[in-house]
C-alpha beads as a LAMMPS data file, in Angstrom:
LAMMPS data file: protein, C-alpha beads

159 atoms
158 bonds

1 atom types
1 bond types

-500.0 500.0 xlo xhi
-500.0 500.0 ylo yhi
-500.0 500.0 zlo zhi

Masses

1 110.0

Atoms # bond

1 1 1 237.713 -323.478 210.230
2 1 1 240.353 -322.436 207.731
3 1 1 244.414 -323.098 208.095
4 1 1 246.417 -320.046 207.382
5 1 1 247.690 -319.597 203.981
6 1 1 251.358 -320.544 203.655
7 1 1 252.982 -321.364 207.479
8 1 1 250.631 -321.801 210.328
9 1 1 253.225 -321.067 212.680
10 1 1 252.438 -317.307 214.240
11 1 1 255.363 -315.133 213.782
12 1 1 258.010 -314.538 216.770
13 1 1 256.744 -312.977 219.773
14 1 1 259.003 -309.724 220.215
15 1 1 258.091 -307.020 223.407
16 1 1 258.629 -303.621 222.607
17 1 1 259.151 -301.306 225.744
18 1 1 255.670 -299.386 224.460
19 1 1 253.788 -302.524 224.741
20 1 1 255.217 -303.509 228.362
21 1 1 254.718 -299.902 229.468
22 1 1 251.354 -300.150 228.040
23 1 1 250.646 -303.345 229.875
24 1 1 252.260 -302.449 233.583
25 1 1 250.511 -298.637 233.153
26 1 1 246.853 -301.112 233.036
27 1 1 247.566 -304.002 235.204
28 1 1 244.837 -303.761 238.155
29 1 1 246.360 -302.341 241.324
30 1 1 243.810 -303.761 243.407
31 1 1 244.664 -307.556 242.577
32 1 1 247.291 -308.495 245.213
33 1 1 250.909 -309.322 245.177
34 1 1 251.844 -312.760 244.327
35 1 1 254.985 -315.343 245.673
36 1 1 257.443 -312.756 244.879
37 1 1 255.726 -309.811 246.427
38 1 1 256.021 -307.126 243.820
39 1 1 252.494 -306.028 244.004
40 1 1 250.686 -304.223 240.379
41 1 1 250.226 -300.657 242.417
42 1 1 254.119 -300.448 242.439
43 1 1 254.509 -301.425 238.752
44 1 1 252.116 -299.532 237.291
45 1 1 253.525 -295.834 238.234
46 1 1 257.284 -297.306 237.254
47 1 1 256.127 -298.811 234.034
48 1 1 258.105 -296.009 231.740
49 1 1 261.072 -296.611 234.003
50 1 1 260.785 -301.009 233.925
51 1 1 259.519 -301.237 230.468
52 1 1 262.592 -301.323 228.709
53 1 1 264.415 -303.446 231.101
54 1 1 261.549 -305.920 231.586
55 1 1 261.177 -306.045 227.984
56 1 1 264.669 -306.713 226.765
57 1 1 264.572 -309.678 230.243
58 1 1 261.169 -311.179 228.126
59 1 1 262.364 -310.899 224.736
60 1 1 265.551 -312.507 226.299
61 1 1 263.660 -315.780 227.698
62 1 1 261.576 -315.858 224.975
63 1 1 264.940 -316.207 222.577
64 1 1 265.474 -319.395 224.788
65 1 1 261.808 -320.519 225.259
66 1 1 261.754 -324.067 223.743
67 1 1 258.952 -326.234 225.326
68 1 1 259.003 -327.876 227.561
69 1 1 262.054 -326.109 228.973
70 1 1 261.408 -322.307 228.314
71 1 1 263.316 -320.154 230.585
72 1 1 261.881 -317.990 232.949
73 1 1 263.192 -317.509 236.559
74 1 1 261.915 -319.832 239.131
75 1 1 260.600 -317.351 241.027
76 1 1 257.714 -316.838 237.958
77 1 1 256.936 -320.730 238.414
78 1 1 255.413 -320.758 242.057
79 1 1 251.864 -319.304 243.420
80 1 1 250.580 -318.741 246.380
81 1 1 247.632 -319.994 247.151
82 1 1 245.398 -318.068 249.310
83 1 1 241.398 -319.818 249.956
84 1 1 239.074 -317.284 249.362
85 1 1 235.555 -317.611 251.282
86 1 1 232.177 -318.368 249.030
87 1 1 230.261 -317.567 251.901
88 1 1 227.924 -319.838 254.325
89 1 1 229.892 -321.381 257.336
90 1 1 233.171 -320.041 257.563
91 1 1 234.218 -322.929 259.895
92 1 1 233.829 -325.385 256.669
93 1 1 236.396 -326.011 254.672
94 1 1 233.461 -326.311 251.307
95 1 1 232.855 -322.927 251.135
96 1 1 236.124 -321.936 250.071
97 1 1 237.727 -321.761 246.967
98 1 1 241.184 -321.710 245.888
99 1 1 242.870 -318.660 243.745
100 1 1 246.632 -318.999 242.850
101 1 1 248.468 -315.913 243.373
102 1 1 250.996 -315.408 240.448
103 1 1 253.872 -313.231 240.024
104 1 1 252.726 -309.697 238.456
105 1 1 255.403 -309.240 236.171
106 1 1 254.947 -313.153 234.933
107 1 1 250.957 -312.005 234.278
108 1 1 253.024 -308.831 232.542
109 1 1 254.915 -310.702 230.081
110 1 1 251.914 -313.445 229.384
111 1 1 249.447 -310.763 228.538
112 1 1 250.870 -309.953 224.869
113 1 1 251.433 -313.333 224.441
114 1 1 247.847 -314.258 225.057
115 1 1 246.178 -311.034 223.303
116 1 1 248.971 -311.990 220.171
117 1 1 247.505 -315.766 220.076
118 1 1 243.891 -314.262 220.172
119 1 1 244.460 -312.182 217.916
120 1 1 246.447 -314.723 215.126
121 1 1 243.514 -317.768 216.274
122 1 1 240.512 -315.388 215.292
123 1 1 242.129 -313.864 212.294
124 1 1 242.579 -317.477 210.750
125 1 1 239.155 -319.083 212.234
126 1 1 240.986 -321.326 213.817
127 1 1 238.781 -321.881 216.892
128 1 1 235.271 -323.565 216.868
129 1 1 232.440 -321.696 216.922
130 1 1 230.782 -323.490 219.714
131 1 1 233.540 -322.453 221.832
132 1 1 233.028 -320.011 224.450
133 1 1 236.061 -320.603 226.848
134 1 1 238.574 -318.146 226.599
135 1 1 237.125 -315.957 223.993
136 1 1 236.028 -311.963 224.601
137 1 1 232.605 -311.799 225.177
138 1 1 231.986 -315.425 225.606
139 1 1 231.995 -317.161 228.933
140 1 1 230.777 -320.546 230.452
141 1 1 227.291 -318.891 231.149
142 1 1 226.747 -317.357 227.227
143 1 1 226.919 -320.792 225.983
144 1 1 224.727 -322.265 228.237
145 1 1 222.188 -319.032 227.363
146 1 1 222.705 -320.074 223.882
147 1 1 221.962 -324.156 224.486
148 1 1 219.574 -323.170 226.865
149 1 1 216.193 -323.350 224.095
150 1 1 217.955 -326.254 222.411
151 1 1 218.347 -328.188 225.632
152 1 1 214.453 -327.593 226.102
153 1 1 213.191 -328.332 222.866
154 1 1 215.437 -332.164 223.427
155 1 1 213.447 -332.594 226.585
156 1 1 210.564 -331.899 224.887
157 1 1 211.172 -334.189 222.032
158 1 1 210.625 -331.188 219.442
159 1 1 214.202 -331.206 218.072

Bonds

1 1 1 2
2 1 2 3
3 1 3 4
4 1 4 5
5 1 5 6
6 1 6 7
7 1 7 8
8 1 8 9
9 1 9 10
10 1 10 11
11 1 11 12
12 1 12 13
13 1 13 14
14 1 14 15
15 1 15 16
16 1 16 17
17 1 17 18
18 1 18 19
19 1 19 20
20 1 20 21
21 1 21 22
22 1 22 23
23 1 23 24
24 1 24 25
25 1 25 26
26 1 26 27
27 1 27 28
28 1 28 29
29 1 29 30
30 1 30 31
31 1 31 32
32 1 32 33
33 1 33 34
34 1 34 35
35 1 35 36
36 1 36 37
37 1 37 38
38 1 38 39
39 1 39 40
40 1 40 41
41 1 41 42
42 1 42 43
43 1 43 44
44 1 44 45
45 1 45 46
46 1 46 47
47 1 47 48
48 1 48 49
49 1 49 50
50 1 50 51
51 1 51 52
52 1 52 53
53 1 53 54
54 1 54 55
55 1 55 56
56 1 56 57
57 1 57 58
58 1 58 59
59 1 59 60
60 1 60 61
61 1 61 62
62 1 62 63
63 1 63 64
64 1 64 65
65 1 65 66
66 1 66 67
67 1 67 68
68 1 68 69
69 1 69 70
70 1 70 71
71 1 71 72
72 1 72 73
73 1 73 74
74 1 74 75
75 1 75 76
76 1 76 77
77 1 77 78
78 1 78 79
79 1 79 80
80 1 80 81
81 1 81 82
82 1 82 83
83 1 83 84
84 1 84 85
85 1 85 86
86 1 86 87
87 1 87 88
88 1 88 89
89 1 89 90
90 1 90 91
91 1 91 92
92 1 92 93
93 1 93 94
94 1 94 95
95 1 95 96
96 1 96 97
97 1 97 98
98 1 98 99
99 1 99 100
100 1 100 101
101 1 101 102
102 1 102 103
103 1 103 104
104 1 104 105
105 1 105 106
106 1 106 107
107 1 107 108
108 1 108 109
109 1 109 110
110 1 110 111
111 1 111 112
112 1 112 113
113 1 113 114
114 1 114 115
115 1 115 116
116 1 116 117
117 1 117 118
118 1 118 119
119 1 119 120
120 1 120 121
121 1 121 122
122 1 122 123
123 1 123 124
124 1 124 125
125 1 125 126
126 1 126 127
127 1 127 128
128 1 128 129
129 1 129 130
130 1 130 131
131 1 131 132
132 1 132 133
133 1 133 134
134 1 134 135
135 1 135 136
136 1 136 137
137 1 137 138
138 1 138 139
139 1 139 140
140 1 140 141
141 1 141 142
142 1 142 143
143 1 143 144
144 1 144 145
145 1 145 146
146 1 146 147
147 1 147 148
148 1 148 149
149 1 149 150
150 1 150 151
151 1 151 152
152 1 152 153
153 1 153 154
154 1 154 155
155 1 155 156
156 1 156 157
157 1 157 158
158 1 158 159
């Protein structure tokens, strides 16, 4: 992995209106609302309207995000949590799994932030290779595909 020449800080995170409308226009309608009750089908057809306003209310907490006591209203800090059934036995309480139910316009403003952090981690190799978590096109089950004939040949003895 290679360091950034210079400053390994990323730059500032500024939202531009285009960027929030771009990311309320996308956001899934069919995910459901979360604690606050704005659901995604509402945003989405608003987004030219809210983007400049939600925008200049992110860039705004973002001016006064210093961890661990960034800004953001409460409201943003609380999910619902809602068990969703695996299947089997519905009377058992094992065949269901939590999902936390966020605010959509808190999964609004974290979306640049995350793609900006992919973005600055992969341009400066800055993540192992190994690593599949949280990476496009990688998941839990591609690195067990991958470790999958090297698992074998150890429990053969042939590595």
């Amino acid at each position: 992995m290679q360091q950034p020449a210079g400053s390994t800080l990323m730059e500032e995170i500024i939202f531009l209106p285009e960027e929030v409308e771009k990311t309320l226009v996308s956001s899934d309608r069919r995910k459901a609302a979360g604690p606050d009750e704005i659901h995604p089908a509402l945003l989405g057809p608003l987004g030219s309207i809210l983007a400049a306003p939600l925008a200049r209310l992110f860039n705004l907490s973002m001016a006064t995000a210093t961890l661990p006591t960034a800004t953001l209203p409460q409201d943003w800090k609380v999910a619902t949590v809602a068990p969703i059934h695996k299947g089997g036995d519905r009377e058992l309480a094992t065949n269901y799994r939590p999902v936390s139910l966020l605010s959509v316009v808190l999964k609004v403003m974290e979306r640049p932030i995350r793609d900006k952090m992919a973005r600055y981690l992969t341009q400066y190799d800055l993540l192992a290779k190994p690593q599949h978590g949280f990476r496009q096109g990688r998941s839990c089950l591609t690195i067990r595909f991958r470790s999958h004939p090297t698992q074998m040949a150890q429990l053969r003895g042939t590595c």
